[in-house]
C-alpha positions as CSV (number, residue, x, y, z in Angstrom):
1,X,49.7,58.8,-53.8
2,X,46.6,59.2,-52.2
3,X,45.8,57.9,-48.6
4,X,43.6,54.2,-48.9
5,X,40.8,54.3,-46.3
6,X,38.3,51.4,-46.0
7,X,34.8,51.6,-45.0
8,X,34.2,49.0,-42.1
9,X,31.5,47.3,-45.0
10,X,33.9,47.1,-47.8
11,X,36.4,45.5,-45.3
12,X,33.7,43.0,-44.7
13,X,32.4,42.8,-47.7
14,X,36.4,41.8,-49.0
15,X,36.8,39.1,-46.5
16,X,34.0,37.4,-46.8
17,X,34.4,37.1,-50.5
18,X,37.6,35.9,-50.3
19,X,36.7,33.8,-47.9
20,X,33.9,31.9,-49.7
21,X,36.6,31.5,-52.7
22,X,38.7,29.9,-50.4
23,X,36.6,27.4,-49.4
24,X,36.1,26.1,-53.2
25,X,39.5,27.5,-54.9
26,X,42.1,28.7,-52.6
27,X,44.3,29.8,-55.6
28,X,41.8,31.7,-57.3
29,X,40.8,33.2,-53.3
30,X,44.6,34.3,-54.0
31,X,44.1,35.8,-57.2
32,X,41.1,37.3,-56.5
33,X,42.8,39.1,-52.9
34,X,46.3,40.5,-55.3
35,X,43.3,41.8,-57.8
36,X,41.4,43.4,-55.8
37,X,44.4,45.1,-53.6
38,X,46.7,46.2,-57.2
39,X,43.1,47.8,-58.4
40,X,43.0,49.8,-55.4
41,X,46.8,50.3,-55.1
42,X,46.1,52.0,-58.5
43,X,43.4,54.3,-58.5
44,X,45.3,55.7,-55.3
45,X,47.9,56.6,-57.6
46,X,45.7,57.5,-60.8
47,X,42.0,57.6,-59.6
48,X,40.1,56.7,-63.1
49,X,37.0,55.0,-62.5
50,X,33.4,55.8,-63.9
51,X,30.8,58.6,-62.1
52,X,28.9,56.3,-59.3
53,X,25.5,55.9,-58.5
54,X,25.9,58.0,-55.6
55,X,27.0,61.2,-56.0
56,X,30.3,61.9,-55.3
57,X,31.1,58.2,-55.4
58,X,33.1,56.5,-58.5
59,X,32.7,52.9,-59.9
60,X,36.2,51.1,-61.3
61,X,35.8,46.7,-62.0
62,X,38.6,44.8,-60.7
63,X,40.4,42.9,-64.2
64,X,39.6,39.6,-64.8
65,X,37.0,39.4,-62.1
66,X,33.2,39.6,-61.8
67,X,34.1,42.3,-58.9
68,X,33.3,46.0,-58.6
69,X,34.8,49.1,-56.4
70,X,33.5,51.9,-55.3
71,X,35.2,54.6,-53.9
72,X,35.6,58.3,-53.5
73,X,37.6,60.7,-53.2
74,X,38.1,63.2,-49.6
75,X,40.5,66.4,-50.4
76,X,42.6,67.1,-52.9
77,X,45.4,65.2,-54.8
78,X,47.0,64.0,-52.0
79,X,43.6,63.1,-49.8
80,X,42.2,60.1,-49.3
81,X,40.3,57.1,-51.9
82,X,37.9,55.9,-49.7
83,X,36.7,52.4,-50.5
84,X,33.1,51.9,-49.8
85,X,32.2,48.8,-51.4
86,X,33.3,45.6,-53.3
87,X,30.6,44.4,-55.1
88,X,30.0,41.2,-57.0
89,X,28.2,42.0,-60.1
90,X,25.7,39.6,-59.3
91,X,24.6,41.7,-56.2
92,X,22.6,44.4,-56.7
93,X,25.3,46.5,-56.3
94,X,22.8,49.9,-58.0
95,X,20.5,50.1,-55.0
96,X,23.5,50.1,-51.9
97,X,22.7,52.9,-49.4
98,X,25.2,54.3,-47.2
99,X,25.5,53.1,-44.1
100,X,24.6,55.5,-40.7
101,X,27.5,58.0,-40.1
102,X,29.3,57.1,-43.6
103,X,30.3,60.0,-45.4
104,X,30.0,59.7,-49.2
């Protein structure tokens, strides 16, 4: 199983998603938080999301959500999925740039 590393904007961008939830549907903030997590838990096992718009980035949607991941992947099988974003499908998730001193 591959190493899970967060990118300091997919950290924010998960807490303040499931924070907003919370405010209007704590049990669905809940839902939302196991989704998200298992999703990742997964592709660090079994890494099978979509090419990304970036290069060297992948795209995988979180089940039963509106909610999109994207990640890569540093060295080989047993490196590191690195999360770089979680993206409501609302957002204009095509157009994110990478922020200074991120590695994609």
């Amino acid at each position: 199983m591959r190493e899970i590393v967060w990118s300091d904007t997919a950290i924010d961008q998960f807490d303040k998603a499931i924070a907003y939830l919370a405010e209007r549907n704590p049990s669905a903030a809940l839902r939302l938080s196991d989704r998200v997590l298992t999703t990742i838990e997964s592709l660090a096992v079994r890494p099978i999301g979509r090419p990304g718009e970036r290069v060297n980035t992948f795209e995988k949607g979180v089940l039963k959500t509106s909610y999109l991941l994207v990640y890569g992947l540093v060295g080989g099988a047993h490196g590191e999925l690195k999360i770089h974003r979680l993206f409501h499908m609302a957002q204009n998730w095509r157009g994110w740039i990478p922020e200074p001193g991120e590695e994609v």
